[in-house]
C-alpha positions in Angstrom: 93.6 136.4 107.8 96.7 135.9 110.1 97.3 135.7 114.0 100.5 137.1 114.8 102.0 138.2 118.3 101.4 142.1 119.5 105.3 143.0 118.9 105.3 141.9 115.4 102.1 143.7 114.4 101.6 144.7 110.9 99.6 147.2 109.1 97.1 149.7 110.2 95.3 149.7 113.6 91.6 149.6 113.1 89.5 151.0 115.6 86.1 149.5 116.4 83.9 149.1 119.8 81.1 151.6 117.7 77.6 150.9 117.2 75.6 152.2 114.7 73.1 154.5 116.5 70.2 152.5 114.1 71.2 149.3 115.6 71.0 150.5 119.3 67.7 151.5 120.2 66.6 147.6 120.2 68.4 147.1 123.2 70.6 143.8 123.0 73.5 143.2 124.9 76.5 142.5 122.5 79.9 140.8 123.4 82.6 142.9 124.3 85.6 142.6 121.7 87.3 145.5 121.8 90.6 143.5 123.2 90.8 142.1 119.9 93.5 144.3 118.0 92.3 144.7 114.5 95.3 145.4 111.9 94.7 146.2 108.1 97.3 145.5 105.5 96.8 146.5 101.3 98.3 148.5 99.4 96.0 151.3 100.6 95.5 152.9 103.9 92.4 151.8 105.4 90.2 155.1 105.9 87.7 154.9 109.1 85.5 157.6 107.3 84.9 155.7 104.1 82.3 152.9 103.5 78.6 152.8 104.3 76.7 153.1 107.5 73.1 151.1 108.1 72.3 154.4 109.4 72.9 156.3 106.2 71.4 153.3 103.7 68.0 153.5 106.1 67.6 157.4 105.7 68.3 156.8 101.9 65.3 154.1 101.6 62.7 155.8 103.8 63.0 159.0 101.5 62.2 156.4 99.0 58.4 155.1 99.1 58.9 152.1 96.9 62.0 151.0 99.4 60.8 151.6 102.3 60.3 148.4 103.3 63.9 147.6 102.5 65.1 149.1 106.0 62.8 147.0 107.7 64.1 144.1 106.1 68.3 145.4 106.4 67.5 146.0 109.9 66.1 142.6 110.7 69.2 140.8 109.2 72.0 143.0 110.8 70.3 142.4 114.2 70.3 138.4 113.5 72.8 136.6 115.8 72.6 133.3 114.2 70.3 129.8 113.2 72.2 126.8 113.5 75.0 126.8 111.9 74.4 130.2 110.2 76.5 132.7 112.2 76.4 136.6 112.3 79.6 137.5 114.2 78.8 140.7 114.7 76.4 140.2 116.6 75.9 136.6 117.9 77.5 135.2 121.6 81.2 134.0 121.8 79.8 130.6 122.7 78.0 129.8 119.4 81.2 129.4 117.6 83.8 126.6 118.7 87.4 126.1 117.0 89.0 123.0 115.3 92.8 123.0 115.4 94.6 121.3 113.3 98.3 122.0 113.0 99.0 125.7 112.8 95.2 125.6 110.9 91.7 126.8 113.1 88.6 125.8 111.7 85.3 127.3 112.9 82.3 124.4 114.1 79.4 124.7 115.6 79.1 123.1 118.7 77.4 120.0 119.2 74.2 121.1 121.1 73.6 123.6 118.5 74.1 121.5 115.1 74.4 117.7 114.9 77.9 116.3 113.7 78.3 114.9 110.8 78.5 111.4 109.8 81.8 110.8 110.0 81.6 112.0 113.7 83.0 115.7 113.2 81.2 118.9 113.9 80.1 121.2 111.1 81.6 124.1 110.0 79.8 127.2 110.5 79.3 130.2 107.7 79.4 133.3 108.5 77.3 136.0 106.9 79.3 139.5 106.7 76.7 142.5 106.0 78.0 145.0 103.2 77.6 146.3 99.5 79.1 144.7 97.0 82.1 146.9 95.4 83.1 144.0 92.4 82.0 140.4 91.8 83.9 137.8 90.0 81.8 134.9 91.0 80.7 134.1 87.2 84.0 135.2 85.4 87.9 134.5 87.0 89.7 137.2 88.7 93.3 136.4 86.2 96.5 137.5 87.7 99.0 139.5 85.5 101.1 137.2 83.1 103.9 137.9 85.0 103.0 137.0 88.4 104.5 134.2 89.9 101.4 133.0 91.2 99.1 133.3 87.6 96.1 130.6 88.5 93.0 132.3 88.2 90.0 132.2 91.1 86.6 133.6 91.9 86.0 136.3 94.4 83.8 139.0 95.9 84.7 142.1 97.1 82.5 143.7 99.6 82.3 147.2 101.3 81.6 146.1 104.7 79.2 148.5 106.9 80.8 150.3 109.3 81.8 149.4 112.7 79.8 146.2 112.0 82.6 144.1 109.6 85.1 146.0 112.2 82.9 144.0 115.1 82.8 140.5 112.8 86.9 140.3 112.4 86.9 141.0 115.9 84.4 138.0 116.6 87.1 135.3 114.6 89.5 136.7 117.0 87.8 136.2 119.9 86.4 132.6 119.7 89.8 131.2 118.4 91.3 133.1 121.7 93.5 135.7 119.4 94.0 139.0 121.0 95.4 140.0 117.0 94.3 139.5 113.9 96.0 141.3 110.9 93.5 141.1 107.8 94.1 141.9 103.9 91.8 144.6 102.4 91.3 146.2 99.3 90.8 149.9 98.7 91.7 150.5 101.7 88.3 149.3 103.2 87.2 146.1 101.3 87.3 142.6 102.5 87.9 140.2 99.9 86.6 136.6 99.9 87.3 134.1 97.5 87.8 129.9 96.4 90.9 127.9 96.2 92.7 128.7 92.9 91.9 127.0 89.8 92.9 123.5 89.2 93.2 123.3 93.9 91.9 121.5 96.0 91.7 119.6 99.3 91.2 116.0 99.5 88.7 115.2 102.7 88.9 112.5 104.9 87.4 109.1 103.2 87.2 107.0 105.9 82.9 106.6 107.1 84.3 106.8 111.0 87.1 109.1 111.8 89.3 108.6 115.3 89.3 112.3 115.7 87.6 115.0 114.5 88.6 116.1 111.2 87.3 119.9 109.1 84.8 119.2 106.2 87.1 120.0 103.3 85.2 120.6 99.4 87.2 117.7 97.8 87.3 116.8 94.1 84.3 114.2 94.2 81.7 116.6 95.8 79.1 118.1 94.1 79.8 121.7 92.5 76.1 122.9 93.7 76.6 125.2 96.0 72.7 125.4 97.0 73.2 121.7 98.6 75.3 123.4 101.5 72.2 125.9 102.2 69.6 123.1 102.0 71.7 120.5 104.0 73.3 123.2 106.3 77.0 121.4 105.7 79.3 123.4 104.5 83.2 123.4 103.8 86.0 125.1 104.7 86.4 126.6 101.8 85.1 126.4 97.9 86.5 124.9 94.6 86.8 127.1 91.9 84.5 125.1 89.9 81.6 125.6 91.9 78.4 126.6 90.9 77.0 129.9 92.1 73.4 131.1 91.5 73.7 134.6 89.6 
């Protein structure tokens, strides 16, 4: 994802503002984002019809007896704002999410009266949870890049339908908190948001020091673990994962 000034906007506009009629009858107030100009960039058009609604999943599973109790549960999540450091931006308060500049990078932390630093003195990162169907995993096998690409190292990745309106809301929220009125964001499909680790052989070396002077991003450096549960059970997690790390299947 990329910043970039109104007059040099790329892409396709994305609306957004909607809520899922599903998600309204409970009643919350939600942030207002819709100053946060959403563009799309791929090598398809994004499409505002395609994708999947809660709405639509729910009337699926109640015609369903044995699933039933699977809109229950979907409903429960998508209307989670956050715990701790767990953060649903599509639906949790501006103020839950504070940014770590460094040079022409933003980090996402938590702020200290919601989750304690970390040893060294810097706040945690936060992880976001983005609602969706998955369209293609390569999280136990490398997405390779053609043999003549100039770029060839391999990664993992995920690429995830996002529901409607609601990934529209959760780019919107990364604008927001880092105080960017555009955000410009690769898909796939036309529709799909793709997330994935540094590259084979990558990585970024963290800060070794026990104390640092000022407040640094927790980056996954070449001595840490490859567990990924650790992050869930310690709530720490990186910006960012090596492409050797373990993920449960």
């Amino acid at each position: 994802m990329e910043w970039t000034k109104r007059y040099l906007l790329p892409g396709h506009a994305v609306q957004h503002g909607e809520i899922d009629p599903w998600l309204q009858a409970n009643g919350r107030a939600i942030p207002d984002l819709g100053y946060v100009n959403l563009r799309s960039v791929g090598t398809e058009r994004w499409n505002p019809d395609a994708g999947y609604s809660p709405s639509g999943l729910k009337d699926d599973y109640v015609t369903r007896a044995s699933s039933k109790w699977l809109s229950c549960r979907l409903k429960d999540f998508l209307l989670l704002e956050c715990t701790g450091v767990m953060i649903n931006p599509a639906r949790a308060a501006v103020t839950q999410v504070e940014v770590l500049r460094k040079g022409q990078q933003i980090y996402f932390t938590a702020p200290s009266n919601i989750a304690p630093s970390r040893r060294n003195g810097s706040p945690r990162t936060v992880c976001y949870f983005i609602s969706g169907i998955v369209a293609k995993s390569l999280l136990r096998q490398p997405m390779t890049k053609p043999e003549n690409s100039l770029f060839a190292t391999p990664d993992h990745r995920i690429i995830l339908w996002g529901f409607k309106h609601e990934f529209q809301r959760a780019l919107s929220y990364l604008g927001a908190v880092s105080h960017h009125r555009n955000l410009v964001f690769d898909s796939c499909f036309g529709e799909c948001l793709v997330f994935k680790t540094l590259p084979e052989g990558y990585t970024r070396a963290p800060i070794m020091a026990p104390f640092v002077s000022e407040a640094e991003p927790y980056q996954h450096g070449p001595s840490d673990p490859t567990d990924n549960t650790r992050h869930f059970s310690s709530y720490d997690f990186p910006n960012g994962l090596r492409y050797d790390t373990e993920v449960l299947p």
